[in-house]
LOVO-48087 format. One record per residue (C-alpha): x, y, z. Coordinates in pm, whole numbers. Each point is the difference from the previous one (the first is absolute). Layout:
<sites>
+--------+--------+--------+
!      u !      v !      w !
+--------+--------+--------+
!      X !      Y !      Z !
...
+--------+--------+--------+
</sites>
This chain:
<sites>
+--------+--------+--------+
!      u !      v !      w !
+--------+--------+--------+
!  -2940 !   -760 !   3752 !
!   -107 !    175 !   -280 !
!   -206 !   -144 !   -323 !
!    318 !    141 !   -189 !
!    175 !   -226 !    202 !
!   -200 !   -299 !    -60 !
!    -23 !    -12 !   -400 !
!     75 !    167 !   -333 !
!   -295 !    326 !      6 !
!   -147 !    155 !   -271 !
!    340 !    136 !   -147 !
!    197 !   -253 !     30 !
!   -107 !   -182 !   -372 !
!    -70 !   -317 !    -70 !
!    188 !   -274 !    120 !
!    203 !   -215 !   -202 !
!   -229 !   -323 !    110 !
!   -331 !    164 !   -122 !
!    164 !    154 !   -284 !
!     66 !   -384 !    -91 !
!   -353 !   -105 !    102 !
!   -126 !    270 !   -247 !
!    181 !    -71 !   -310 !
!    -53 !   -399 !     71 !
!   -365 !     80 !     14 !
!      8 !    190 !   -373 !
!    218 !   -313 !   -138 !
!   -213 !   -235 !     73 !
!   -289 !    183 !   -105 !
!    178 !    -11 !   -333 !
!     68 !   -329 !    -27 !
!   -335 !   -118 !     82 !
!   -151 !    242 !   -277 !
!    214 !   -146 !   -234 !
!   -101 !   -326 !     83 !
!   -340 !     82 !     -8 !
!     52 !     99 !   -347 !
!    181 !   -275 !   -114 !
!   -277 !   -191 !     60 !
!   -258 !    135 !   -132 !
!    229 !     26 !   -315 !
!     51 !   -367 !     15 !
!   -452 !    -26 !      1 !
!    -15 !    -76 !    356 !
!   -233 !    199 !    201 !
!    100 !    212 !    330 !
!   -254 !    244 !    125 !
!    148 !    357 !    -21 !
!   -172 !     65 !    348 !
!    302 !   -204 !    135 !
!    246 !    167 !   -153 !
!   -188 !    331 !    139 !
!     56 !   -139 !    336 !
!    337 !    -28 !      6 !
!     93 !    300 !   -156 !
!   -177 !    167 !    239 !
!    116 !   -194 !    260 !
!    419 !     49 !   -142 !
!    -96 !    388 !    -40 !
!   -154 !     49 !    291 !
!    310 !   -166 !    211 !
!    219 !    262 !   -213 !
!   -193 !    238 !    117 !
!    -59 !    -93 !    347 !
!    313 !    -99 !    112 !
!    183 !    354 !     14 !
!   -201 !     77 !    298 !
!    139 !    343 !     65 !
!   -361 !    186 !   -137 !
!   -174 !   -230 !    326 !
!     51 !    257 !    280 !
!    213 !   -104 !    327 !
!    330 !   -230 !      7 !
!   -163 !   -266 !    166 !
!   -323 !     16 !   -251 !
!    220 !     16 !   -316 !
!    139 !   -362 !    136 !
!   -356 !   -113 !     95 !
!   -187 !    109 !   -287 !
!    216 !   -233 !   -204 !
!   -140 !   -346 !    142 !
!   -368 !     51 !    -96 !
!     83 !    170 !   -344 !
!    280 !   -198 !   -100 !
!      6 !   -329 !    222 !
!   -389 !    -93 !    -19 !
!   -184 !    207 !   -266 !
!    290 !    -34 !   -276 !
!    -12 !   -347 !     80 !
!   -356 !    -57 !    -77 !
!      8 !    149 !   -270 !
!    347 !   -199 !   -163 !
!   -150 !   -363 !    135 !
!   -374 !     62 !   -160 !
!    209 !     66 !   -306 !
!     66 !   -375 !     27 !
!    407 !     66 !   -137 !
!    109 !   -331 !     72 !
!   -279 !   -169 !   -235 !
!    111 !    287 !   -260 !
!    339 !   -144 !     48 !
!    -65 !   -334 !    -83 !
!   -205 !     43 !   -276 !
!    256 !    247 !   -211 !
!    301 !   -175 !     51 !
!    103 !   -247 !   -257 !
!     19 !   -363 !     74 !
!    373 !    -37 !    151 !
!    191 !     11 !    269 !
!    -85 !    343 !    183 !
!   -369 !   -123 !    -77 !
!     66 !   -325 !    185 !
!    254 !    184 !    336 !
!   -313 !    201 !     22 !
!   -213 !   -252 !     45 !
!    230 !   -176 !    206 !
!      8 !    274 !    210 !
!   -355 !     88 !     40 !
!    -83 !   -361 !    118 !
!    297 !    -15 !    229 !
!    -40 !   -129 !    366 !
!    161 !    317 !    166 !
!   -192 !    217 !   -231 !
!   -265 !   -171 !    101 !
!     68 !     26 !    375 !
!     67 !    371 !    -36 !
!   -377 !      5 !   -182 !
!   -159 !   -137 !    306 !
!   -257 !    311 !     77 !
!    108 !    -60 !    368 !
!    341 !     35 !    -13 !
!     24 !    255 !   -282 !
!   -280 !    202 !    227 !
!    300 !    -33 !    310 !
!    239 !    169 !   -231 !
!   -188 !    241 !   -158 !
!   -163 !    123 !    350 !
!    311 !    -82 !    203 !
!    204 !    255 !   -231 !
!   -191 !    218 !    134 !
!    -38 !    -68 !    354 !
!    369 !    -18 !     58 !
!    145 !    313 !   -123 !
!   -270 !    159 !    142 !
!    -22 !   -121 !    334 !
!    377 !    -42 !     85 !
!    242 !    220 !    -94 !
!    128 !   -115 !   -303 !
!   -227 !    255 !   -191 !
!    248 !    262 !    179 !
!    336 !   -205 !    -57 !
!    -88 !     40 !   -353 !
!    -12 !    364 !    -28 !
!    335 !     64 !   -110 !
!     80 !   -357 !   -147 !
!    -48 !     26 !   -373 !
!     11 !   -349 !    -16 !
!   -198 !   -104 !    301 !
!   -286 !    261 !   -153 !
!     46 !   -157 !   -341 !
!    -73 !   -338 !    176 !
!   -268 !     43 !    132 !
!   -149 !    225 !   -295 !
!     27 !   -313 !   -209 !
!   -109 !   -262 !    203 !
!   -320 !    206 !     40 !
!    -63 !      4 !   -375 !
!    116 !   -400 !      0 !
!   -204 !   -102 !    278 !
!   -314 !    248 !   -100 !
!     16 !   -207 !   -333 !
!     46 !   -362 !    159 !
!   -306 !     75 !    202 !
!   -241 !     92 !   -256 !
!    124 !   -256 !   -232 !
!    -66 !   -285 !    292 !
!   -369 !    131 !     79 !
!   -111 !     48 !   -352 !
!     67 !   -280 !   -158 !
!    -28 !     80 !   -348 !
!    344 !    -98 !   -175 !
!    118 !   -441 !    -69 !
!    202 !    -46 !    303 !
!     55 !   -333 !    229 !
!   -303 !     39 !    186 !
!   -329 !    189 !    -32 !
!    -70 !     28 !    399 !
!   -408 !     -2 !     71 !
!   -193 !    326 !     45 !
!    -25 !    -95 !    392 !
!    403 !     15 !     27 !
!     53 !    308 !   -185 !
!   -335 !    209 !    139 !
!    123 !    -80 !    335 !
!    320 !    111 !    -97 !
!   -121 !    308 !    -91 !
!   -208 !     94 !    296 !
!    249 !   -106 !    229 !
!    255 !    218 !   -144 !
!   -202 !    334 !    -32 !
!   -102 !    -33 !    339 !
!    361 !    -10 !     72 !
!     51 !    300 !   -231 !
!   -288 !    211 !    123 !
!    142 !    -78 !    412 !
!    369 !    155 !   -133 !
!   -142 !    288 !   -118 !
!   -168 !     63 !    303 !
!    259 !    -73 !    231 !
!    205 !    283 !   -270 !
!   -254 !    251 !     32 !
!     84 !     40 !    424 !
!    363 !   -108 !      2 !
!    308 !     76 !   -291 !
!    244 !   -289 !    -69 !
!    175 !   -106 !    314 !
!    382 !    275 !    -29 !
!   -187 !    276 !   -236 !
!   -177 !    346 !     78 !
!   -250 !     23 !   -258 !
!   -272 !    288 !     49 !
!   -321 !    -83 !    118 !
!   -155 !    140 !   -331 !
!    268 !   -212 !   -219 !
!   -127 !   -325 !    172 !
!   -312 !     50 !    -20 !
!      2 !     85 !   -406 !
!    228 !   -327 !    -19 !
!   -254 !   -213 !    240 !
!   -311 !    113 !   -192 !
!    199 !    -42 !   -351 !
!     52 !   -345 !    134 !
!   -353 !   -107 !    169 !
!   -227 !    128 !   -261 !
!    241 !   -121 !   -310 !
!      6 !   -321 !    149 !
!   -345 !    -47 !     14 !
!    -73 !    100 !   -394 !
!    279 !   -259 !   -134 !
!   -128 !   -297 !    207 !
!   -369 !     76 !   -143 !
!    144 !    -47 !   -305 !
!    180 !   -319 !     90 !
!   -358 !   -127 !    159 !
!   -173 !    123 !   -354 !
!    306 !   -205 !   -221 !
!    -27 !   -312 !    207 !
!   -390 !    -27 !    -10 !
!     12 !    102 !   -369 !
!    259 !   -333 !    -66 !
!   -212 !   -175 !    261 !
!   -316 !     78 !   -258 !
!    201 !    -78 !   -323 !
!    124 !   -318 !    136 !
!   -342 !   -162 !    145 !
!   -128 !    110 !   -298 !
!    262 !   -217 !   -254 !
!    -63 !   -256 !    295 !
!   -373 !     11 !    -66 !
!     58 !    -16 !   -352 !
!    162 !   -295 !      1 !
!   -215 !   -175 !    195 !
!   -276 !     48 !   -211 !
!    172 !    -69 !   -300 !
!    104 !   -349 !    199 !
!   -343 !    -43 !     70 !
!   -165 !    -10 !   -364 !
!    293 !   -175 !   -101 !
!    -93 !   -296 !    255 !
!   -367 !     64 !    -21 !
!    -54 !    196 !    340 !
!   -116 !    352 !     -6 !
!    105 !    228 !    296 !
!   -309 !    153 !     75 !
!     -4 !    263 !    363 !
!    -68 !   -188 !    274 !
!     93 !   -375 !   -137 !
!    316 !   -142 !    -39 !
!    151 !    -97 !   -302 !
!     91 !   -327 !     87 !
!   -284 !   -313 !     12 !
!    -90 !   -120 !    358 !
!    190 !   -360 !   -192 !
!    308 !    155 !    -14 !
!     54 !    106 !    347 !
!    -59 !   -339 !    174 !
!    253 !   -242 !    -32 !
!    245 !    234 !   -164 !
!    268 !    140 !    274 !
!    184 !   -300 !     37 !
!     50 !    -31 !   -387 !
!     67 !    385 !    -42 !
!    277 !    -45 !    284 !
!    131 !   -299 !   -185 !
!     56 !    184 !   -318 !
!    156 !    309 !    227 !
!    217 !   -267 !    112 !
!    128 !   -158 !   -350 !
!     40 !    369 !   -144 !
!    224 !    145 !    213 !
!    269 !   -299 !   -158 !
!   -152 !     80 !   -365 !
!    202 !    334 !    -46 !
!    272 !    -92 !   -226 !
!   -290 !   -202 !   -193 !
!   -221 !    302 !      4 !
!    260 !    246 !   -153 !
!    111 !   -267 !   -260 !
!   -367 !      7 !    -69 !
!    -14 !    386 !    -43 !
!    261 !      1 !   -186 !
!   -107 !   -193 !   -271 !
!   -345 !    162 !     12 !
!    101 !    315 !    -47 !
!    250 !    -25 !   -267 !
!   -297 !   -179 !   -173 !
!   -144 !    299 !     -1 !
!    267 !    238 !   -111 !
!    104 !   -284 !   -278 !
!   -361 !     42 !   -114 !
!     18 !    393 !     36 !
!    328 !      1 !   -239 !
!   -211 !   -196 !   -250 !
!   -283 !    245 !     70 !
!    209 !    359 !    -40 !
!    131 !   -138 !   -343 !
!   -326 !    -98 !   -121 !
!   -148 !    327 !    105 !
!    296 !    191 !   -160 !
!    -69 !   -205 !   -356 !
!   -369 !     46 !     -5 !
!     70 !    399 !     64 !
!    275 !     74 !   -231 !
!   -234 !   -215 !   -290 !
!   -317 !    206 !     97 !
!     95 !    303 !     65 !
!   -202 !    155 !   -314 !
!   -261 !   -192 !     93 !
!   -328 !     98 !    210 !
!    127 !   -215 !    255 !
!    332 !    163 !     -7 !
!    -27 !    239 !    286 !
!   -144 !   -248 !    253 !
!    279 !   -275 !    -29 !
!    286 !    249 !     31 !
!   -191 !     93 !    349 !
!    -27 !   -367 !     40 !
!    390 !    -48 !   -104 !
!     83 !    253 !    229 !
!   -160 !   -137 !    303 !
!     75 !   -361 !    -70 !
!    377 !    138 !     63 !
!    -47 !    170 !    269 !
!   -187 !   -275 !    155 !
!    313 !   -266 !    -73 !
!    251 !    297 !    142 !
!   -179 !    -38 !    316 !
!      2 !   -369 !     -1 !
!    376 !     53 !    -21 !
!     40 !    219 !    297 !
!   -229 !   -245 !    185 !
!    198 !   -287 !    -16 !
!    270 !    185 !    119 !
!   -199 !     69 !    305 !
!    -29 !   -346 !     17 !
!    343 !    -33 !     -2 !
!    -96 !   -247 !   -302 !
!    262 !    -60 !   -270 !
!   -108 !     33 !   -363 !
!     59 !   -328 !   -215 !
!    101 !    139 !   -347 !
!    -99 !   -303 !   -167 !
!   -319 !      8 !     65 !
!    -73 !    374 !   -132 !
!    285 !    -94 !   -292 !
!   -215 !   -282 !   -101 !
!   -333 !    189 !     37 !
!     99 !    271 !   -226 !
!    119 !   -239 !   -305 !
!   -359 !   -207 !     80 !
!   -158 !    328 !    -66 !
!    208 !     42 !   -286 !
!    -44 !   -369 !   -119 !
!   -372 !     50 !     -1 !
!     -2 !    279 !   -240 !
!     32 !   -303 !   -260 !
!   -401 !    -84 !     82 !
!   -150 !    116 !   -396 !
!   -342 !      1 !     50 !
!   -122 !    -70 !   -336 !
!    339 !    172 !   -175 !
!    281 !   -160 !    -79 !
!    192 !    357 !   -168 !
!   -161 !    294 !    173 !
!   -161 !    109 !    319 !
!   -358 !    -42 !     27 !
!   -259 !    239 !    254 !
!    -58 !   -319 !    209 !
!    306 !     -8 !    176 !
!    -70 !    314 !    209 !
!   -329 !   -159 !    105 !
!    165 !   -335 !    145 !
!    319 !    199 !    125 !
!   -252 !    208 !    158 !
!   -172 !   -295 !    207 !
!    384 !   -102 !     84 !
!    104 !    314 !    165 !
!   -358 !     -8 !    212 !
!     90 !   -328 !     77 !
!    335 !    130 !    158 !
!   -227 !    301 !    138 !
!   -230 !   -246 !    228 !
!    332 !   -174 !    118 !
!    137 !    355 !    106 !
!   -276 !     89 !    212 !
!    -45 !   -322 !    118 !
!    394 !    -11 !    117 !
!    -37 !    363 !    139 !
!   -315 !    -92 !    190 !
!    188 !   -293 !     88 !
!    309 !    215 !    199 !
!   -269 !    259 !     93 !
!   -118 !   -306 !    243 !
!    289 !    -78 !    118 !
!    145 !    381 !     88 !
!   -207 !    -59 !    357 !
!    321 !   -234 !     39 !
!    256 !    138 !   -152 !
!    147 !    323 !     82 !
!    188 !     26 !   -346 !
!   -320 !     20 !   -171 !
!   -133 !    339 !    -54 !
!   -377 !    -49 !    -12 !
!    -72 !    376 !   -135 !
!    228 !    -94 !   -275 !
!   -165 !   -334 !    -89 !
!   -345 !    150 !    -19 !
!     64 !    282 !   -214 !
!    178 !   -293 !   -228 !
!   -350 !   -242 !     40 !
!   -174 !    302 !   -101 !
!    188 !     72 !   -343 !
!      1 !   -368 !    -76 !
!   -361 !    -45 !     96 !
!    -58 !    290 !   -257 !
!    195 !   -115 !   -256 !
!   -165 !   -274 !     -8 !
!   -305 !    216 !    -82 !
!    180 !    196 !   -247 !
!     55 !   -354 !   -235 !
!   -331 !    -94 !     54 !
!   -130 !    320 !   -147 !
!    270 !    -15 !   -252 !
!    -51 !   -367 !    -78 !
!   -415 !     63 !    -38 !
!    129 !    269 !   -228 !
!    192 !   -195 !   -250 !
!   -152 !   -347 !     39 !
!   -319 !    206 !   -199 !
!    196 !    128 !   -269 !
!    198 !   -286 !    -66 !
!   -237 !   -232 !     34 !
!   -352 !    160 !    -29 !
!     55 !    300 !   -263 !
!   -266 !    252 !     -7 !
!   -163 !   -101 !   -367 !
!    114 !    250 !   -234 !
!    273 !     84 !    187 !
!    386 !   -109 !    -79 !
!     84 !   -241 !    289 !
!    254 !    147 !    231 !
!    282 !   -285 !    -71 !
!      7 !    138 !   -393 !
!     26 !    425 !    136 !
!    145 !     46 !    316 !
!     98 !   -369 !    143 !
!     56 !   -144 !   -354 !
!    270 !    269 !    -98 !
!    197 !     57 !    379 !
!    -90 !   -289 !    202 !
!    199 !   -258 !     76 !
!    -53 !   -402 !    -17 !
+--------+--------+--------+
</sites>
């Protein structure tokens, strides 16, 4: 039999399944660019090395997968699974798509199927490193080994089968064993490493056993399986480094949050974690199973409780946020001549952004939003515009110092509800921990931005420079608000 005979050679073109791999590849690419940017339009923040990543990863799979330039009929098939099925891959999961997903769609239904999805019990049986290592390898072993590889040689649809599931499955593996995007379960770094090494030793023994002997019903040359072997053994190698080098870098990221909480736990109680001591007193530990089972006991009936709880907690929050973007809107429009004027419209705009993303996280939640509440928080905020603060008829510069200490007020609650979730993402999947730190961040320095700002005009309202017009009869006098 001749390699002619076999599969499509060099001048045969591209097959109609890679030609649909290909321009799926650049599609996606496209959409998640344009997600990317609508994000970043909206304020959010989404590292451009991401979107790097996948755009190489959808080019290089456009690229890659007319494999006519690789030499041999047997290595243009070959060449395809370590290009296409494992370093593509890589590249598309680090890009963490799925997390990109979530955060640009708007809260509605498509958000909430998507979410459905992703925490799905066959999804999450098909995530299982294990099993998704069985199909990913075993698509390989089979065609290989029997002779399906040469029943498919003239069975466009057979060929376009298998072309696809070894894109699908390439993908389904490298999502499992990273563990980077919100999905049912985050399996433990002793699941997915042995995962990995399991199924690159299995990799590395097909390539060898290709090297000696072609696909059981084909004729390859000796020089054509040997390219393809080599293509296969050596490629296989470099991707699963970098699947070692994203698991331990996720492994680092996450002890470190871990560690981070700890310690903030441990001020909080009064316990420092200090290396080589525990951070729990030597009183806590005796004594204390039978009571921590107990509670383990009563909370696993407590879930309708708990998410009645959660729901009123966190449309607290967003009632309070409502009542916080308005006054933040006010106090910018009125001082917008001001010297203060350029650091409340930053404040404005993040104080939106941050209640936009308390939006899309109660739809995470799958938490419905009670429109009285943020109804009746946004005529309070209105209602308390009537405060006159020494004037009856006209606005006086006090105002912006008490609205001031009101809005840091609803600053400290922020960060205290984001640290809050932050704590709790070890639990829940649905949480996105990256996401809830970057948002403790910005709230933990606004906060430092009002205290600045507040130091600022508490002086030259209060305490004028002698000499000096105070501040409430030039700047805040004329364009502030209260």
């Amino acid at each position: 039999m001749t390699p002619g005979h076999v599969h499509p050679g060099p001048g045969a073109g591209t097959a109609p399944a890679e030609g649909l791999i290909a321009g799926a590849a650049l599609l996606v690419t496209v959409g998640y660019l344009a997600a990317a940017g609508r994000l970043r339009r909206r304020g959010d923040v989404w590292p451009r090395a991401r979107d790097a990543s996948f755009a190489a990863a959808g080019a290089g799979t456009a690229w890659a997968t007319p494999a006519e330039r690789w030499g041999g009929p047997f290595t243009q098939h070959v060449v395809r699974h370590p290009v296409v099925g494992m370093a593509a891959p890589l590249l598309f999961v680090v890009a963490r798509p799925l997390t990109l997903a979530l955060r640009a769609l708007p809260p509605g239904r498509p958000r909430r199927l998507l979410v459905t999805l992703a925490h799905s019990a066959p999804v999450g049986l098909l995530l299982f490193p294990p099993l998704a290592a069985v199909l990913d390898i075993g698509g390989l072993w089979l065609p290989y080994r029997t002779e399906l590889f040469a029943a498919t040689a003239h069975r466009p649809l057979a060929h376009g089968a298998v072309q696809v599931h070894m894109v699908a499955a390439g993908l389904l593996f490298t999502f499992a064993v990273c563990g980077l995007d919100p999905v049912r379960r985050r399996w433990s770094l002793a699941v997915r490493g042995a995962t990995v090494l399991a199924a690159g030793t299995a990799h590395a023994v097909l390539a060898r056993t290709l090297y000696s002997r072609p696909p059981p019903g084909t004729g390859f040359t000796a020089a054509d399986l040997h390219h393809a072997a080599q293509w296969m053994y050596y490629g296989g190698d470099l991707v699963e480094a970098g699947l070692a080098v994203v698991m331990g870098m996720g492994w680092y990221a996450g002890t470190g949050r871990a560690r981070a909480r700890r310690r903030r736990r441990g001020f909080r109680d009064g316990v420092v974690d200090r290396p080589g001591r525990g951070t729990r007193r030597p009183s806590q530990d005796s004594g204390s199973r039978r009571g921590i089972m107990d509670r383990t006991a009563r909370n696993a009936h407590d879930g309708p409780t708990r998410q009645k709880r959660l729901v009123i907690y966190l449309n607290d929050h967003l009632a309070g946020a409502t009542a916080g973007v308005e006054l933040a809107r006010r106090m910018a429009q009125e001082h917008h001549a001001s010297a203060y004027g350029e650091t409340l419209e930053s404040l404005r705009k993040e104080i939106s952004q941050d209640r936009q993303a308390l939006v899309r996280l109660l739809a995470d939640l799958d938490v419905p939003v009670r429109r009285y509440k943020t109804y009746g928080a946004w005529l309070g905020e209105k209602v308390g515009r009537l405060k006159p603060n020494g004037r009856l008829l006209r606005r006086s510069g006090l105002a912006l110092l008490v609205e001031l200490e009101a809005m840091r007020l609803g600053a400290q609650g922020k960060a205290s509800l984001w640290r809050g979730l932050l704590a709790a993402s070890a639990q829940d999947s649905r949480l996105d921990a990256d996401r809830l730190e970057e948002l403790l961040r910005r709230a933990e320095q606004q906060i430092r931005t009002m205290d600045a700002l507040h130091a600022r005009i508490a002086t030259a309202l209060l305490f004028p420079v002698t000499g000096q017009a105070p501040a409430s009869k030039t700047t805040a006098g004329t364009s502030s608000s209260g």
